[in-house]
C-alpha positions in Angstrom: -6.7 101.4 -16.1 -9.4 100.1 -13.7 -13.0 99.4 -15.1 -15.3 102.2 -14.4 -18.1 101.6 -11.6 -21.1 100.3 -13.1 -24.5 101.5 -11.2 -27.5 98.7 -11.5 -31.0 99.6 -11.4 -34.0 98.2 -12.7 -35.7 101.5 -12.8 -35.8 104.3 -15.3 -33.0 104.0 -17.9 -31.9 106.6 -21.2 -30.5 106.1 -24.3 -30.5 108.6 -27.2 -34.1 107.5 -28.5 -35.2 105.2 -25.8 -36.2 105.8 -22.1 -36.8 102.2 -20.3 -38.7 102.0 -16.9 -38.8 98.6 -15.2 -37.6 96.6 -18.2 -40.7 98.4 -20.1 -40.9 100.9 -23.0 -41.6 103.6 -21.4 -43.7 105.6 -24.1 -45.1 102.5 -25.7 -45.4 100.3 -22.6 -46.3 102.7 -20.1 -47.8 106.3 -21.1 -51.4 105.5 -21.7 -51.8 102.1 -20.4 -50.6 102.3 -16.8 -52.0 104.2 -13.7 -50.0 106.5 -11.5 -51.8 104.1 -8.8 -50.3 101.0 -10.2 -46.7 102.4 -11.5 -46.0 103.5 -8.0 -47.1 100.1 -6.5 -44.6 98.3 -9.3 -41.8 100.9 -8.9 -42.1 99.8 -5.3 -42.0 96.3 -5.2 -40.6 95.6 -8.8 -43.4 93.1 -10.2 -46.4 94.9 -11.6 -49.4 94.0 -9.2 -52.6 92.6 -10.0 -55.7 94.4 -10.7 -57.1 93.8 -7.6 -54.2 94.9 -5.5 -54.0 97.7 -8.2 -57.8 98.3 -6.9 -57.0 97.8 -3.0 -53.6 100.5 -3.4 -55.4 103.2 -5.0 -58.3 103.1 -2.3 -55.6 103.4 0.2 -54.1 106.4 -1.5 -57.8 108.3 -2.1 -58.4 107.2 1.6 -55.0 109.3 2.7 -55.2 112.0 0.4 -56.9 115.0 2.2 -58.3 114.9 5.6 -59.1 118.8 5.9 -57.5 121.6 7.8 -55.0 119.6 9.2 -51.5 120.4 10.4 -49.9 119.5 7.0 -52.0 121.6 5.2 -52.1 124.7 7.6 -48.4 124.7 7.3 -48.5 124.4 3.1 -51.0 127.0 3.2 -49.0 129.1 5.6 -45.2 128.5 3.8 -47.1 129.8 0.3 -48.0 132.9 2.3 -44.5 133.7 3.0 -42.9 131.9 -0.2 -45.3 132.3 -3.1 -42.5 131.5 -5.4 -41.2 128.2 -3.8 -44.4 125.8 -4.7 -41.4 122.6 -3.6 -40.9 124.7 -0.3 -44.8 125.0 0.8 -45.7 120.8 -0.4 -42.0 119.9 1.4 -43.1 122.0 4.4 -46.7 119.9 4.5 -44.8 116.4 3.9 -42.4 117.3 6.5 -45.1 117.8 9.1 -46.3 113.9 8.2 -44.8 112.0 11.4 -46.6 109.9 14.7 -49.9 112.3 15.4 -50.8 112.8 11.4 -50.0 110.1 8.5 -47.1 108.7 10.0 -50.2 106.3 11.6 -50.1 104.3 8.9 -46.4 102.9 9.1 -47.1 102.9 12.9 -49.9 100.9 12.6 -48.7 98.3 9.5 -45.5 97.8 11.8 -46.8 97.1 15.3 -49.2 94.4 13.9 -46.5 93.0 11.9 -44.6 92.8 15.1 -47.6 90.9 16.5 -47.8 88.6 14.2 -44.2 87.9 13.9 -43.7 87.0 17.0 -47.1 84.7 17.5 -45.5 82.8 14.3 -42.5 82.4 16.3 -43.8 81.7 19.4 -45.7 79.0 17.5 -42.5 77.5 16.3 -41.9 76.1 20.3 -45.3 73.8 19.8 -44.9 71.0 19.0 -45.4 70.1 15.7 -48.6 68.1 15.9 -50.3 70.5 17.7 -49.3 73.2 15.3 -52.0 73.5 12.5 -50.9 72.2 8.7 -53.6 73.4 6.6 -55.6 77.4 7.6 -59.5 76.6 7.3 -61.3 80.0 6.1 -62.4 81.9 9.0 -66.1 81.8 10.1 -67.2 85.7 10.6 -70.2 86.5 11.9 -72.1 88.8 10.3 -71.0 92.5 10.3 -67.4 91.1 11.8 -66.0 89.8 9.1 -62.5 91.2 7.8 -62.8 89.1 4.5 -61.1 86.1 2.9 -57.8 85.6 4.5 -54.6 85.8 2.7 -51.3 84.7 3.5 -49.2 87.8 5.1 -46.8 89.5 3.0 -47.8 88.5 -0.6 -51.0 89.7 -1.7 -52.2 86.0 -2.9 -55.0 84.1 -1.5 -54.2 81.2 0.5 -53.9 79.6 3.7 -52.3 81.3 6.6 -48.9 80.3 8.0 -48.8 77.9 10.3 -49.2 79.1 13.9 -51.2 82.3 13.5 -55.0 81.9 14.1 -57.2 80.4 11.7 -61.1 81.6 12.9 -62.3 84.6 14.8 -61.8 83.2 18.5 -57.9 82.7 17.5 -57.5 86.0 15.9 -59.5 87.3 19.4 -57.9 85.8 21.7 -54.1 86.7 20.1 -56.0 90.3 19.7 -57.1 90.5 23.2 -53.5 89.1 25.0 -52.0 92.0 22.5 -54.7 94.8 24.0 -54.0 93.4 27.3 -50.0 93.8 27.1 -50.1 97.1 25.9 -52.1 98.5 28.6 -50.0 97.0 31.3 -46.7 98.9 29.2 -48.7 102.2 29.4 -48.7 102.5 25.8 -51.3 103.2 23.0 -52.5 100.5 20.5 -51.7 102.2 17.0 -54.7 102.9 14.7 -57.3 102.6 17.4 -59.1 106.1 18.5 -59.6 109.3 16.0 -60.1 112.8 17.5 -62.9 113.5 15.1 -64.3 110.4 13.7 -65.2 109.3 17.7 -68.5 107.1 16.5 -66.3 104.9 13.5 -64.0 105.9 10.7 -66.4 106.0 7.3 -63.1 104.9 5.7 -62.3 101.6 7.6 -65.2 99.5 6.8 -65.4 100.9 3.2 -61.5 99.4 2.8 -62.3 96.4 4.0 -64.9 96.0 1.9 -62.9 96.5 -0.8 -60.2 94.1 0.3 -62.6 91.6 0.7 -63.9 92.0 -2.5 -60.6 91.3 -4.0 -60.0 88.3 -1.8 -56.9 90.3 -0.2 -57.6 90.3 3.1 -55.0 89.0 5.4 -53.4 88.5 8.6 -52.8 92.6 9.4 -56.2 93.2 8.8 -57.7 89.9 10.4 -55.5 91.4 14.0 -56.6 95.2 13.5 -60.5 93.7 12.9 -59.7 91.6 16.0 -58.4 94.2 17.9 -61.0 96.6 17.1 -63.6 93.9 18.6 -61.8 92.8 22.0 -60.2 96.1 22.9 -63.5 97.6 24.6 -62.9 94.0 27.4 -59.8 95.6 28.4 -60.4 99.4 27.8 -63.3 99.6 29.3 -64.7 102.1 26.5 -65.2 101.4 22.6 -63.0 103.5 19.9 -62.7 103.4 16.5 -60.4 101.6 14.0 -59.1 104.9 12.6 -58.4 105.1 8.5 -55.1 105.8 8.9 -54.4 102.6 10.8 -56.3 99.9 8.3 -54.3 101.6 5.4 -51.4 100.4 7.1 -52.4 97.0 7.5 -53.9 96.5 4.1 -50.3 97.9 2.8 -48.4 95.2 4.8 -50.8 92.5 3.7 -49.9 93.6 -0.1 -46.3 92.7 0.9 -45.4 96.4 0.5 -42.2 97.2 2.5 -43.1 97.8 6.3 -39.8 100.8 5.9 -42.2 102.4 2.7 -45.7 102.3 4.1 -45.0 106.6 5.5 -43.9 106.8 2.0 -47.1 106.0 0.8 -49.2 108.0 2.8 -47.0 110.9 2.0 -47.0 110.2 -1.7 -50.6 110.2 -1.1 -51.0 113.5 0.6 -49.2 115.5 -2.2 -52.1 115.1 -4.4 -54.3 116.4 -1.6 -51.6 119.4 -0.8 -51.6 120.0 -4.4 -54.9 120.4 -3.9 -54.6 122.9 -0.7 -52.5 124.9 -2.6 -55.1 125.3 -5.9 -57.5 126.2 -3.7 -55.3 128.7 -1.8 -54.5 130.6 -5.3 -58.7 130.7 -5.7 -59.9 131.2 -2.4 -57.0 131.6 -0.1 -57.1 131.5 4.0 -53.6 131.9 4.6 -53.2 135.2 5.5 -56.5 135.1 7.6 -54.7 132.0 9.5 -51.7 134.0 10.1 -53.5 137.4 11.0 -55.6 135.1 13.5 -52.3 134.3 15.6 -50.8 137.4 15.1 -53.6 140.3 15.9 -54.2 138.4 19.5 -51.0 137.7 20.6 -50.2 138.9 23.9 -46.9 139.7 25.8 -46.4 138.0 29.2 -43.4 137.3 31.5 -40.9 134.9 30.7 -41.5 131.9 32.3 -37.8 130.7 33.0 -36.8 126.5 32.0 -36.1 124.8 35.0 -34.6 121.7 34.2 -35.6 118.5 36.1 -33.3 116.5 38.6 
């Protein structure tokens, strides 16, 4: 007979009297002495972080949680009206509605600077090497501008940058202006910059880097999205703001968190605040007022026949 499949993981694990969660005890190692904050940062990435990742995660997380009456929690609210009994069907339906406009920001945002910055590394491998820095000097930041110490992208440890990317605030403006520039001659929007509410500055963008600073955990995603946020009114013509949304992402890709997870962690983020919607639906609910809105005005007209283009 053929040995039967063994399936690996390095996860959760059961025995008769045991449960094991990343090589831990899970009741003595783990109940009672680790956060939700930091188990989901070390079921993620497999090595338990450091208290001042720890510290920079969980500010991401509060900062993602609840936003208001947005689209994800109309449509919780909403699906309990017509499901009261499927609480899994009303938090899916509010996750499900996470993509580009709402949440899905944050991924957006961590992965178009890490495109950025992976290809000025690369293009940096064509100098030659003389030119090419050997040793990142801390960055000089005026007042007011700074990001914070840099780090080195990808790990969450302090150190000098790669060689190639910028090393003071004219480098990181002049890689964040050429990247501004390109994307306005491609028609396309710079991920992370503008909010539809918070037009005068994002209370949550200065207050993360702040905290990333503080822990010495700023790195190159958040040097370009600081960058960008000073340069872009030269080509714009106006000024917007760094939205939240878009500096969670890029203090998630300088943790070295998985650039495929980061919507993940919004998401996992905004089931505490849904959670939330729906308590506060049971107590003081606005559902059926939401729903009564739309349909005590609706209107008939005449169908407006699809024409397809040619």
């Amino acid at each position: 007979m053929s040995e039967p499949p063994v399936y690996e993981t390095a996860l959760g694990a059961s025995s008769l009297d045991k449960i094991t969660l990343l090589g831990q005890d899970l009741a003595q190692d783990v109940m009672g002495k680790v956060g939700f904050g930091e188990l989901a940062f070390w079921l993620a990435t497999q090595r338990r972080p450091t208290p001042g990742e720890t510290r920079v995660f969980e500010a991401v997380l509060a900062a993602l949680a609840d936003h208001g009456f947005t689209p994800t929690a109309i449509v919780t609210r909403l699906t309990y009206l017509s499901a009261p009994d499927s609480i899994q069907g009303a938090l899916a339906a509010g996750l499900l509605g996470g993509g580009s406009r709402f949440l899905g920001v944050t991924e957006d945002c961590g992965r178009f600077l890490h495109g950025v910055l992976t290809s000025a590394a690369a293009s940096a491998t064509d100098v030659p090497t003389e030119t090419q820095p050997t040793e990142a000097q801390p960055a000089a930041h005026p007042a007011g501008t700074s990001a914070g110490p840099s780090t080195r992208p990808g790990t969450g440890q302090s150190g000098g940058l790669p060689a190639g990317l910028p090393t003071d605030d004219a480098g990181w403006d002049a890689l964040a202006l050429e990247t501004v520039r390109a994307r306005r001659a491609a028609g396309e929007f710079i991920p992370g910059l503008g909010h539809h509410v918070h037009k005068q500055g994002d209370p949550r963008t200065p207050r993360l880097l702040e905290i990333a600073a503080e822990e010495g955990l700023v790195g190159p995603h958040l040097e370009l999205f600081t960058a960008i946020g000073r340069v872009h009114p030269q080509v714009l013509g106006k000024t917007l703001p760094l939205n939240g949304a878009g500096v969670c992402g890029a203090a998630l890709a300088d943790l070295g968190l998985p650039l495929e997870l980061l919507r993940g962690f919004a998401l996992l983020a905004r089931t505490a605040g849904l959670i939330g919607q729906l308590a506060e639906e049971l107590r003081h609910p606005v559902g059926n007022d939401i729903f009564l809105a739309v349909d005590l005005n609706n209107r008939p007209v005449a169908p407006d026949p699809y024409t397809p283009d040619h």
